[in-house]
N, C-alpha and C positions, 0 to 999 in steps of 0.2 A: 653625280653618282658614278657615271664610267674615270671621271680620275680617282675616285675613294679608293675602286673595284681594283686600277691598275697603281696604286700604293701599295695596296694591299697586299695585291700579289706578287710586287717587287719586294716589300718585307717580306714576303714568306718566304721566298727564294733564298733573301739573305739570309736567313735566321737556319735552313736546312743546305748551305751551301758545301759546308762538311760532309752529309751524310750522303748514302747511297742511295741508289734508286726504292729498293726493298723496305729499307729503313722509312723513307719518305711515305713511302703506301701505308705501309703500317701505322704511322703516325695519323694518315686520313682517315684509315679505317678506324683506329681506334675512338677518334671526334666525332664522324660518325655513327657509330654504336653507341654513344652517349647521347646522340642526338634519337635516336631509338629507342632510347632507354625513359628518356625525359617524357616521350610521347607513351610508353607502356604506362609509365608511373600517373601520367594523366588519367587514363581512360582508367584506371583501378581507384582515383583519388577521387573522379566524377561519378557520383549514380548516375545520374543523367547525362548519356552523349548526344543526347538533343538539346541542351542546353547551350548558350549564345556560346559562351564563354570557352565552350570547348571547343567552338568549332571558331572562332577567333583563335585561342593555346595553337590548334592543328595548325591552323594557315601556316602561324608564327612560327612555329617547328617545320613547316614543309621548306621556306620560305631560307631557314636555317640550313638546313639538310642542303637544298640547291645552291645554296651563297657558298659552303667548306668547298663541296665539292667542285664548284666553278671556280676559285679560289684556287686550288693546287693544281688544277689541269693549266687555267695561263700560270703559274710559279713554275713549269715545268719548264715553258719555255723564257721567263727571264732565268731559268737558271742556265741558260746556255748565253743570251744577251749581256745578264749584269755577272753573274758567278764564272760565268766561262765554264760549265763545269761538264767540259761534254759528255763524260761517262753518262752522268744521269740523262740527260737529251737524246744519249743512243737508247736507252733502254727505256726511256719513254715513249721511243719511238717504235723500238720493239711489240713494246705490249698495247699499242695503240693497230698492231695491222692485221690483228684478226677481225676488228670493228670494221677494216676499210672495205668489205666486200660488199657491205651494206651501201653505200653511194661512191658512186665515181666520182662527188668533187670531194669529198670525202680521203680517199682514193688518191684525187691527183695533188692535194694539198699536203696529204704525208710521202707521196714520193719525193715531191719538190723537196719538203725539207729535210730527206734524206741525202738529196743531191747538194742540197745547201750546207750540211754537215762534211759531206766527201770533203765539199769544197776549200771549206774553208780550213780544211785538214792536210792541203795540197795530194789528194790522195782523185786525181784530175780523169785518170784512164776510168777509175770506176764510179766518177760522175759523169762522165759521157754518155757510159755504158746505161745508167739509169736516166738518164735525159732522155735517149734514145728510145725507153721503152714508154714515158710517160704518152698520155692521148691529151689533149687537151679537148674542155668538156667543149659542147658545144653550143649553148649559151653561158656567156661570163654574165653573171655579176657582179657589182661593185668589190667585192670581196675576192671573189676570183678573178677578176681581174689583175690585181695586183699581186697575185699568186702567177699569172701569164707572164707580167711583165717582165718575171725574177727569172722567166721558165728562157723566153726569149734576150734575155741579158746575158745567164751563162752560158746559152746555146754563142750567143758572140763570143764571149768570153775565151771560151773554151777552142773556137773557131781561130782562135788569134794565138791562142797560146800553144796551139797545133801545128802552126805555120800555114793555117790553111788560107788563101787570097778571099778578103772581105773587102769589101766595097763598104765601108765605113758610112759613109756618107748616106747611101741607100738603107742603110740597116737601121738608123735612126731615124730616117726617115718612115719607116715599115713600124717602129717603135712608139712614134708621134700619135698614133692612130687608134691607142688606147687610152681613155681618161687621163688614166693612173699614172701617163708619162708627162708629166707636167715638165714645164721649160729646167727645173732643176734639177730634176731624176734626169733628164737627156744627158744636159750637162754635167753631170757626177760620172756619166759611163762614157762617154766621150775624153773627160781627164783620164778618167783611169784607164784609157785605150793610149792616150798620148806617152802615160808617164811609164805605163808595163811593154808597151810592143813597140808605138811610134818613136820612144825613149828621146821624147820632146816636154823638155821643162812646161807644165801646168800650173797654173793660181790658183785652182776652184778651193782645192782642201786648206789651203791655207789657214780660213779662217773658218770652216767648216766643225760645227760641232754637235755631238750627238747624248742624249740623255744614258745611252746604254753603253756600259764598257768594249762590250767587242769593236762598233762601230765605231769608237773613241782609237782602241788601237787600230786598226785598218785605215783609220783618215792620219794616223801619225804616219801608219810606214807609208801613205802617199807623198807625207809630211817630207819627211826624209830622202823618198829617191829625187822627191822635187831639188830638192837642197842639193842630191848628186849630181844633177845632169845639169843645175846651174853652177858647179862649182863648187860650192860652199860647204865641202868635202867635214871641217871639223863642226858645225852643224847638223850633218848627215850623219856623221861620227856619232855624236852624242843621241840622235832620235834612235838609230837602230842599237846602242848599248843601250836604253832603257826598254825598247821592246826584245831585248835580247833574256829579261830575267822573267818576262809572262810565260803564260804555257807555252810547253813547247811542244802540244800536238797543234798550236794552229801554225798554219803556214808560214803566214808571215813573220812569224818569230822565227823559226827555221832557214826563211831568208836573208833576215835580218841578222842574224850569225851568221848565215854564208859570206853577207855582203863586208862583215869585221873582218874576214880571214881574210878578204884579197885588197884592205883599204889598209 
């Protein structure tokens, strides 16, 4: 059932990865209203709404109603994963934070992924700036946990690309201590501390691959500066001119151009 659910909602992404944000709602609301529509036509087709049959139809319609609508809220977010499409991802996120006053994990799951957008837009000063104000709740669950772990990555992250002195070795260790940081998630932030700051050739991405496009380009341009600090400059060449023609609001596509102009 949860991989149908997450097909599904990778097709829908693909299929509205053209349209706008507005356009997208529209198109929910309208399936919607048909699913309202189907349930008025019942209750006018039944004399009897005590009868099995309708209240079997209701389930089946309610059942409908919650499947569209869970359906385009994750297609929001593979539309930033598989479509890249961040416009829509900003404005999902937009129309998603009048909801957030209602729970704090709530709350702290759409700031993250506000700061995960800055982020990976190289737009660094005003990921900080919202890092800075998030609280983290105060019991995690499995779910927010793994929302901590990304909270506590680009609080590194960002610590190293500040030039500010990290004790590496301690940070990970402080990281360890959450389920959700298994020997592999260490190891993935630990390369990409080697290949962006300690600018010490790394394996790990090498053979590293991911179901979702964004994470596909992100492990290439690791792919590539790997390839530069070992040398292997017409390699390196060739990985940052293929991410040179992606979008060019994410970052690494923007450094991946920088990096042509002085190779």
């Amino acid at each position: 059932m949860v991989n149908f659910f997450t097909k599904a909602s990778r097709w829908l992404a693909s299929k509205n990865k053209e349209r706008n944000y507005k356009q997208i709602v529209r198109q929910r609301t309208v399936l919607l209203l048909l699913v309202l529509m189907i349930e008025a036509a019942l209750v006018w087709l039944l004399d009897d709404v005590w009868q099995l049959e309708f209240w079997i139809y209701s389930l089946l319609i309610i059942l409908l109603f919650w499947l569209i609508s869970a359906l385009y809220q994750f297609s929001f977010i593979y539309m930033l994963l598989d479509a890249i499409n961040i416009h829509v991802y900003q404005d999902y996120l937009n129309a998603t934070k009048l909801a957030q006053s209602l729970s704090k994990k709530a709350k702290f799951i759409y700031q993250l992924g506000q700061v995960d957008l800055d982020y990976i837009q190289g737009k660094l000063q005003q990921a900080e700036e919202r890092l800075s104000r998030i609280a983290l709740p105060h019991r995690l669950t499995k779910r927010t946990e793994a929302f901590a772990l990304n909270a506590y990555k680009f609080r590194l992250l960002l610590d190293m690309q500040q030039g500010r002195p990290v004790d590496l070795e301690q940070r990970l260790e402080q990281l360890s201590q959450l389920s959700a940081a298994n020997e592999e998630v260490l190891a993935g932030i630990k390369a990409a501390c080697d290949l962006l700051f300690a600018k010490v050739p790394n394996d790990f991405y090498e053979d590293k691959k991911s179901a979702y496009r964004l994470h596909q380009l992100q492990y290439s341009y690791f792919r590539a500066v790997n390839a530069e600090l070992k040398g292997e400059l017409a390699r390196a060449r060739q990985l940052y001119q293929d991410l040179a023609t992606e979008n060019p609001q994410l970052f690494i596509v923007q450094q991946a151009k920088a990096k042509l102009g002085t190779m």
